[in-house]
matplotlib code that plots the C-alpha trace (Angstrom):
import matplotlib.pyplot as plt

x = [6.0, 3.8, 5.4, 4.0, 4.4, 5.3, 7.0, 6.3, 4.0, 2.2, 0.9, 1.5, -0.4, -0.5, 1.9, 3.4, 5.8, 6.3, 9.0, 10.3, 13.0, 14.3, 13.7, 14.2, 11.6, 9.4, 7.9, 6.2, 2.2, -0.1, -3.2, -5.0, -3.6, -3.7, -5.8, -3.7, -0.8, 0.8, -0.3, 2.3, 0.3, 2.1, 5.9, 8.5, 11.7, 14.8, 17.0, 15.7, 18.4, 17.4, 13.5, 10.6, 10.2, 6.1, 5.7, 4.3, 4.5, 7.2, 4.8, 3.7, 2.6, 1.4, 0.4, -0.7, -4.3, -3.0, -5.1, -4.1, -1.7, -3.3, -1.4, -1.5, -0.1, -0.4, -1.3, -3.2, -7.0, -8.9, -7.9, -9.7, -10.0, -8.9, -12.2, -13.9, -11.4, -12.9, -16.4, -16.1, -15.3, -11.3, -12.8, -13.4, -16.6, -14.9, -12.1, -9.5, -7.9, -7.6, -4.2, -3.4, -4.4, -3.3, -4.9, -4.0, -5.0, -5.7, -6.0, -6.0, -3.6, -4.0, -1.3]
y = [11.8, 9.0, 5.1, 1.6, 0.4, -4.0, -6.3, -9.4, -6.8, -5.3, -6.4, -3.7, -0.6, 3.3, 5.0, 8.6, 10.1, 14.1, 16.2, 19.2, 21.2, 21.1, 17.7, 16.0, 12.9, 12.1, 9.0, 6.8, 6.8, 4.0, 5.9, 2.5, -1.0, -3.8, -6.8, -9.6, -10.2, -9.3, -12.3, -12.1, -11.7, -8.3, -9.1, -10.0, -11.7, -10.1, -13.3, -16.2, -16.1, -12.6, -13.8, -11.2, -8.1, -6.2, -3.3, -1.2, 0.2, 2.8, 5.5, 7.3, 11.0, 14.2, 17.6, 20.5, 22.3, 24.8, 23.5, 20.0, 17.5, 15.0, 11.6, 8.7, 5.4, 1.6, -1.1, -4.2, -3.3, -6.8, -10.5, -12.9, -16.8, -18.6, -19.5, -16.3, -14.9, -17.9, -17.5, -13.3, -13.4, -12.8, -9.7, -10.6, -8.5, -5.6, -4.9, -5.6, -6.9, -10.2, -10.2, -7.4, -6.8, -4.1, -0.5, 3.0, 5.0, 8.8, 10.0, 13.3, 14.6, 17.6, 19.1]
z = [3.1, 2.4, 2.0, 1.8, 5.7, 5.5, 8.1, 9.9, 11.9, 8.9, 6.2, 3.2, 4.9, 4.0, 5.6, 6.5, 8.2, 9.0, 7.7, 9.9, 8.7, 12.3, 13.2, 10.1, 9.0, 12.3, 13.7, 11.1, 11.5, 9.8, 7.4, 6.9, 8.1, 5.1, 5.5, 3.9, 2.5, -1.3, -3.6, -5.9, -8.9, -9.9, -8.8, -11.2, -11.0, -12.3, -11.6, -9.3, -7.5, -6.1, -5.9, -6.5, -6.6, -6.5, -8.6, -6.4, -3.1, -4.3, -6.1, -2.6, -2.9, -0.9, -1.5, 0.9, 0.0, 3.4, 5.8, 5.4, 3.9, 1.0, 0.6, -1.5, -0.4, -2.0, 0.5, 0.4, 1.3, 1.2, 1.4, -0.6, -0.6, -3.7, -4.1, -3.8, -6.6, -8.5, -8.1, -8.7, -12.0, -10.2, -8.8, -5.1, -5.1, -7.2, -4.3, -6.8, -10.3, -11.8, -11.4, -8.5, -5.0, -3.8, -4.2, -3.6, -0.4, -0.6, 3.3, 4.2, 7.3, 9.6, 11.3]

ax = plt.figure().add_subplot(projection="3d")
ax.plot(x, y, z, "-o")
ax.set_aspect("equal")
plt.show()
């Protein structure tokens, strides 16, 4: 099972966990640790009084070729200075969107 992994000891990584049929979901691994923090660019806020809310982190995937297990995970994979995104045309040297920074992890696992 692969998740989006944030806390006040993460930053939004890729995550995974196992699933046994025996054991049930296993301990929670990190696939790649984020570098900085959501910007906020692509939350939204229902009501203010419940705050924001990103739009991502919630589409995590995985698939089994046989060998191995394919997952995809959104995290945060750069941090960029204000100035930076100003002076890369909002790009930050192609590591993201004008208006997002987060991307999509594909990792492969083997059992």
């Amino acid at each position: 099972m692969a998740f989006t992994v944030l806390g006040d000891d993460h930053y939004p990584s890729a995550g995974y966990a196992g699933i046994d049929a025996k054991i049930g979901v296993g301990d929670i691994h990190i696939a790649a640790e984020g570098l900085g923090p959501d910007d906020g660019f692509t939350g939204y806020k229902p009501t203010a009084s419940n705050g924001t809310r990103p739009r991502w982190g919630d589409y995590g995937a995985a698939a089994s070729d046989g060998n191995s297990i394919w997952i995809a995970s959104e995290y945060v994979n750069q941090t960029c200075a204000f100035n930076t995104w100003l002076t890369t045309n909002f790009r930050c040297g192609n590591t993201r969107t004008q208006l997002a920074n987060w991307g999509t992890r594909i990792s492969q696992v083997v059992p």
